[in-house]
C-alpha positions as CSV (number, residue, x, y, z in Angstrom):
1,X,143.9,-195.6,-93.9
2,X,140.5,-195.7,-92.1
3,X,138.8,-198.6,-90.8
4,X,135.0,-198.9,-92.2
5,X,132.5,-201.3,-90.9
6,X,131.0,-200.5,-94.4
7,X,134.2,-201.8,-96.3
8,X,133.8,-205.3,-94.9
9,X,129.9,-204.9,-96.0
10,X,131.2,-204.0,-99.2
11,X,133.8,-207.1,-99.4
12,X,130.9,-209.3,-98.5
13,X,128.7,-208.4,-101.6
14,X,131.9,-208.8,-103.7
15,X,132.1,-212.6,-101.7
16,X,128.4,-213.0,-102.6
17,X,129.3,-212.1,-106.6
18,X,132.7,-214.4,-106.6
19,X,130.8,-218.1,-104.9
20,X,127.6,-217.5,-105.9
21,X,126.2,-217.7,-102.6
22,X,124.7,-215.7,-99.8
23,X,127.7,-214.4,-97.6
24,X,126.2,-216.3,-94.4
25,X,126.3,-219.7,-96.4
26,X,130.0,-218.7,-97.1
27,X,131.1,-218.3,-93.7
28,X,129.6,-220.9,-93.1
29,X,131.1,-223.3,-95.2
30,X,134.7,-221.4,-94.9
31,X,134.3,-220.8,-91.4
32,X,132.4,-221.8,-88.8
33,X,131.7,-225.5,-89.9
34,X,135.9,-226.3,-90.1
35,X,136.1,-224.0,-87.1
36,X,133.3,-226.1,-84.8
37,X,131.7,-222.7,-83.9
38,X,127.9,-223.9,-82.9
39,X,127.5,-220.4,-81.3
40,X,128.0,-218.1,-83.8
41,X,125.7,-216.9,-86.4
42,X,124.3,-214.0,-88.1
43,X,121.8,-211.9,-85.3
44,X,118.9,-211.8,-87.0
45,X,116.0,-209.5,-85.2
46,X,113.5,-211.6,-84.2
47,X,116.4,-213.6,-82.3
48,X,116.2,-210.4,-79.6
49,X,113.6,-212.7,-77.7
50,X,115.3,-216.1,-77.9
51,X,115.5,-217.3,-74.6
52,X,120.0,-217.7,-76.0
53,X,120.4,-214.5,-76.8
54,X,121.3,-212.2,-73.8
55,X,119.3,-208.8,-73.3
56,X,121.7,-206.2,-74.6
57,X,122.4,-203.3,-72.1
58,X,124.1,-199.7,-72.2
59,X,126.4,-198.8,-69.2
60,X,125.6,-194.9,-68.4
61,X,126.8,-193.2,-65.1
62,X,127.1,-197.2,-63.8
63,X,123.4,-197.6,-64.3
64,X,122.1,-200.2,-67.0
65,X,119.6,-199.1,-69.3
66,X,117.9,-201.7,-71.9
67,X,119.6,-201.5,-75.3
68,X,116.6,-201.0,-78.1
69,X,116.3,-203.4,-81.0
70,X,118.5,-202.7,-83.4
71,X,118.5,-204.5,-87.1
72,X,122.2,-205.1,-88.5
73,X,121.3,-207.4,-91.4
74,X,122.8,-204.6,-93.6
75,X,125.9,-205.2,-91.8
76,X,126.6,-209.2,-91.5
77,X,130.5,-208.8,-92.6
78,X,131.4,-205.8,-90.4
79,X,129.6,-206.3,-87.2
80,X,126.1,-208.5,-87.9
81,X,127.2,-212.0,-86.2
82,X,126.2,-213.1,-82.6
83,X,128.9,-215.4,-81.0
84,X,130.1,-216.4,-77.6
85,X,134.0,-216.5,-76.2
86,X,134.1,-220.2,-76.9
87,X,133.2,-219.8,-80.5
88,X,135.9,-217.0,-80.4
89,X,138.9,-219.2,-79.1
90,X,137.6,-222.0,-81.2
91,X,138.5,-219.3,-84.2
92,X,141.1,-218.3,-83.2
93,X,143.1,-221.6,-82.6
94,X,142.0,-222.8,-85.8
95,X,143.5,-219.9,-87.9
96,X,146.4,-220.5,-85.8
97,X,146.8,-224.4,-86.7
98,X,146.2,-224.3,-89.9
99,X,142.9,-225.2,-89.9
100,X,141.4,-222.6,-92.0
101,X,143.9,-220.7,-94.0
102,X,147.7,-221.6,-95.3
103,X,150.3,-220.1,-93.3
104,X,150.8,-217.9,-96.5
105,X,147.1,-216.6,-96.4
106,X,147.4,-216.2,-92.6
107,X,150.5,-214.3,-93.0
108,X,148.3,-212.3,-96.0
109,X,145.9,-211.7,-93.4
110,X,148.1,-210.9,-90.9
111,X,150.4,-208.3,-92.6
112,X,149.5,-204.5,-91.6
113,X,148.6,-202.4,-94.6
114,X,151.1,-200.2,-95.6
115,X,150.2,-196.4,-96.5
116,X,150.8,-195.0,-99.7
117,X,154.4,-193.7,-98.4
118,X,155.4,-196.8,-97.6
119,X,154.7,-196.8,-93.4
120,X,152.1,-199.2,-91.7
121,X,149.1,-197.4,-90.5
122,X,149.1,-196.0,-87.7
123,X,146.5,-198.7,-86.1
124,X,148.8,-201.5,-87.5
125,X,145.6,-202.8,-89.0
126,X,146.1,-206.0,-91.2
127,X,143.0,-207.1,-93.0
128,X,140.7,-207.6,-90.1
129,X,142.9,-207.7,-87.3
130,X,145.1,-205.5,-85.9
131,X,149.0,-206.9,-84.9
132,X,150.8,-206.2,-82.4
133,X,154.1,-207.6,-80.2
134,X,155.1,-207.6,-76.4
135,X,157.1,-209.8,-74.6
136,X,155.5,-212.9,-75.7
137,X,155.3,-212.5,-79.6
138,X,153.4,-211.8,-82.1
139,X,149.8,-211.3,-81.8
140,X,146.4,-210.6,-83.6
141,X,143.7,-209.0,-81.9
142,X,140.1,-207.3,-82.5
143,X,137.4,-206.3,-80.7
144,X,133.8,-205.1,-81.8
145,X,130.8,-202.7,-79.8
146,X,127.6,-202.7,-80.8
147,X,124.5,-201.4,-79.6
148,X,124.3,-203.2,-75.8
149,X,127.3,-205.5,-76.5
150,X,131.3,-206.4,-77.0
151,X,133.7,-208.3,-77.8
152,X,137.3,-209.0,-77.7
153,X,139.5,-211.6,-79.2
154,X,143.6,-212.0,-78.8
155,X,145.1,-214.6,-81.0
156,X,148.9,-215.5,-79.3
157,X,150.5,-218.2,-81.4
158,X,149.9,-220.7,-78.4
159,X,147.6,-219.2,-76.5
160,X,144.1,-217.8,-77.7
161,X,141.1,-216.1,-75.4
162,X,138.4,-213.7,-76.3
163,X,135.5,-212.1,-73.4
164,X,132.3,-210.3,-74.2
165,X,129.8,-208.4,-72.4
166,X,126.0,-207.9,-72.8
167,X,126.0,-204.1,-72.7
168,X,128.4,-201.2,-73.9
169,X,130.7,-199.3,-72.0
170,X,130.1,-196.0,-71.2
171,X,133.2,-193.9,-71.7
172,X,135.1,-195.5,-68.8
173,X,138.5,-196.1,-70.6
174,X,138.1,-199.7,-70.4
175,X,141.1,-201.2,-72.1
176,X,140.5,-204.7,-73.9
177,X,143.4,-205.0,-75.4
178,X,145.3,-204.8,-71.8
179,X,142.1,-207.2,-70.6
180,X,143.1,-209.8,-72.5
181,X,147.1,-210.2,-72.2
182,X,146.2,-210.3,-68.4
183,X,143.6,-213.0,-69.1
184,X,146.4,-214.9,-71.8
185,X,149.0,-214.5,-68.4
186,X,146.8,-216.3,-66.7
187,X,147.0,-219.4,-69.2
188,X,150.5,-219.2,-69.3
């Protein structure tokens, strides 16, 4: 098993092949339209000087530096969309109620991968998210860096909340995924 923002690429084009359409026309029409998600679209370079999209920043030493311009058209499926943490949650509760997917896709997307031997990777990496279970269930989560940005997204079955930042973390040790249960707590 090894994650591979290039696999996702790869499963877009195959996407593309299967509907006949360009992969940001699929998602779209399977995503973002059901979903309600206003905010979230492909970045596209010449957004870097729309007056909505933040200026991306690095974190070095606590200092921010402006993040260059970087193009990620090649990447729209593993890492190429701009969104906020509305659009997030507004995901997130609809793949939790049934608004996108059956509960038999969901549990399909949902289900870690199992290694050749039989065990679940060591990531417990489903397709796309990664599962996990603490004293209040079952839940989904990914997050995603890119050059001056991040993201986070933890999908409870009744509770959903996502955060993002406009720069990336130096190598602090920030932990998201402990970020976000206390953020969920706080809705409980």
């Amino acid at each position: 098993f090894h994650y591979s923002t290039y696999g996702y690429t790869l499963a877009s084009l195959a996407m593309e092949t299967a509907y006949k359409l360009p992969f940001e026309d699929i998602v779209n029409k399977e995503v973002t339209s059901p979903a309600k998600m206003t905010s979230t679209h492909p970045h596209k370079i010449q957004q870097t000087h729309d007056k909505n999209i933040t200026q991306p920043y690095w974190l070095i030493s606590n200092i921010l530096f402006e993040a260059p311009e970087e193009n990620v058209s090649h990447k729209y499926a593993g890492g190429g969309y701009v969104s906020t943490p509305s659009d997030l949650v507004k995901f997130g509760a609809a793949l939790t109620s049934n608004e996108l997917l059956t509960p038999e896709s969901r549990n399909l997307l949902w289900t870690p991968v199992l290694l050749a031997n039989g065990t679940v990777n060591k990531e417990h990496y489903a397709l796309g998210f990664r599962m996990g279970e603490d004293e209040f269930g079952k839940f989904a989560h990914h997050g995603g860096t890119t050059n001056g940005g991040y993201s986070f997204l933890l999908i409870y079955p009744d509770t959903v909340v996502a955060f993002s930042a406009n720069y990336s973390p130096d190598a602090s040790g920030f932990d998201r995924l402990n970020a976000a249960k206390n953020l969920a707590n706080v809705f409980r």
